[in-house]
N, C-alpha and C positions, 0 to 999 in steps of 0.2 A: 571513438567509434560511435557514439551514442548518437554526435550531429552527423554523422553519415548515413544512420538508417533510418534516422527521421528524416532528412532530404529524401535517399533512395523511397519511401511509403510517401514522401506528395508526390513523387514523377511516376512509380509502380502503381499506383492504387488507382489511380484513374487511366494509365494506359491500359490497362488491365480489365477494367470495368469499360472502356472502349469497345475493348476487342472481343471481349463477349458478347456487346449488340452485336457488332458487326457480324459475327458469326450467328446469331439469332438470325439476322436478317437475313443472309446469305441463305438460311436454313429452310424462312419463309418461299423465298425466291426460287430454291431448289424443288420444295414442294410442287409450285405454280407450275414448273417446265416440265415437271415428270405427270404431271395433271394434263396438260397441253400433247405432253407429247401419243399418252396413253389416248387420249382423243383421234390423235392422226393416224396413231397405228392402226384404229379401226374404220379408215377412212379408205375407200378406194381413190385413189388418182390418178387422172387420164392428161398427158405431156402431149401437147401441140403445140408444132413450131409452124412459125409465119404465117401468124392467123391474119385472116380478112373477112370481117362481116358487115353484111349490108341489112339494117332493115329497113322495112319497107309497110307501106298502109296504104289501098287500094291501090297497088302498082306501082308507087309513087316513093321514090327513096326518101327516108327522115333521116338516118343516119347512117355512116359505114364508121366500123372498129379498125383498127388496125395492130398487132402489137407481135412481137418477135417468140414469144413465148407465152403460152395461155397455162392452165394448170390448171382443171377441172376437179373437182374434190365431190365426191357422192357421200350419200348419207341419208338423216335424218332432215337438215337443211341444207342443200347441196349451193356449191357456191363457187364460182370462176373468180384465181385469180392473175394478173398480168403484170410479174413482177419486176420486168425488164423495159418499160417506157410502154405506153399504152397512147394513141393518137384517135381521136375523134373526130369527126367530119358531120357537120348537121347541114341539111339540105332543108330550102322549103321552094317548092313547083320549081324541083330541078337545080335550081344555082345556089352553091353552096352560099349559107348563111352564118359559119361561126365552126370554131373548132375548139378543143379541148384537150391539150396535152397532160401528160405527167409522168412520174418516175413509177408512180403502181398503179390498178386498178383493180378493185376488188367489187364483185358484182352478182349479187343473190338474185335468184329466180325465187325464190318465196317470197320474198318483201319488193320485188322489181325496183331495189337501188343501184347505185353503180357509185361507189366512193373513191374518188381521186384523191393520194395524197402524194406530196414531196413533190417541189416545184413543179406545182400547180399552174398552167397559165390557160387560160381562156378568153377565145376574142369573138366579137360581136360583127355585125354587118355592118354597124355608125360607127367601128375604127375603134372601138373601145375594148380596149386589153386589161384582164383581170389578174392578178397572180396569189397566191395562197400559196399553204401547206394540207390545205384539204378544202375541197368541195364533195358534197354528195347530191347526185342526180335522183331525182324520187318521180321514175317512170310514171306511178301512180296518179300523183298530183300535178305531173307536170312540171315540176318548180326543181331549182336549183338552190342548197343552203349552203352555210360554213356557218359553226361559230367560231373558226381560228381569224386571226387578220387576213385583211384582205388589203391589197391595195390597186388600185384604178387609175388606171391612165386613160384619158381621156382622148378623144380624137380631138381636141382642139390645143393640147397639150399640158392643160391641167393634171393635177395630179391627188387622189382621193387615198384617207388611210382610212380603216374601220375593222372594227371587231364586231361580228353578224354581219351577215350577208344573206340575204334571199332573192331569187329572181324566177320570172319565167324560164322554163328551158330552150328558150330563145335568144337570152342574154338582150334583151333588149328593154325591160320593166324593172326596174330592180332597187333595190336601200339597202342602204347599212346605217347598221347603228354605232352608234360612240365615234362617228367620222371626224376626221380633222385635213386637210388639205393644202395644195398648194396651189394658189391659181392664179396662173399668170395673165390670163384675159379678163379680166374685172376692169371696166370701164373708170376710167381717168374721174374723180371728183371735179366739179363743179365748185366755182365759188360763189 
């Protein structure tokens, strides 16, 4: 019996000391949600379906929202979010220039961001289609970031990988950093 409980203490002693992280952890994580959740409870929220908004500067449409489901949250920093596929439409003098889809949209009036995440695609007026796992729109400055990858497809069929991303909110100025590509238009060598 002696070699059977020196076996059973290497396989018990560390399963054992496993599973009391993982219960640590679990412990930490339970805290976070009952923190999170005691936040919401003192949240008022206002449920609109089939939202459509246009704004607008000097008469002139910039952009319209579109999305199935809004969810207004009041507070301290009150903040819309659009949890069920959220559609953008950016206009300049009237003809649409560009749109921006995704799975959510989340969008503070305190800080005038709008953060797109989960297939993320956005496309430009020169035919260039962008897709991510998040972009945020920074009303303030104008510009559009990620730093999750991004990748770009080109109107000419090229194809761009990169980790950062900054652009006008026009999608028309734009870089990334740490890019790598694939380009099939690069002109034939000479000899």
């Amino acid at each position: 019996m002696p070699g059977v409980a020196k076996y059973l203490s290497k396989i018990c002693w560390p399963a054992l000391l496993g599973g009391l992280l993982m219960l640590s952890a679990c412990e930490n994580d339970l805290k976070k949600i009952q923190e999170l959740s005691a936040n919401q409870l003192n949240m008022d929220v206002d449920t609109i379906h089939g939202v459509d908004i246009i704004y607008s500067d000097s008469a002139k449409v910039k952009f319209r929202i579109t999305a199935p489901l809004l969810l207004q949250y009041q507070g301290k920093r009150p903040y819309n979010v659009m949890p069920r596929t959220v559609d953008v439409t950016v206009f300049e003098n009237m003809v649409q220039t560009g749109s921006i889809t995704a799975d959510t949209g989340i969008q503070s009036d305190v800080d005038k961001k709008i953060q797109f995440r989960k297939n993320v695609v956005a496309k430009n007026d020169k035919g260039e289609t962008f897709k991510s796992d998040e972009l945020i729109w920074d009303q303030n400055t104008k510009m559009i970031h990620s730093s999750k990858i991004v990748q770009i497809h080109l109107a000419n069929g090229d194809i761009m990988n990169g980790t950062g991303f900054v652009s006008d909110d026009k999608m028309k100025h734009w870089t990334v950093q740490s890019s790598t590509g694939v380009f099939f238009n690069v002109g034939t060598p000479t000899q």
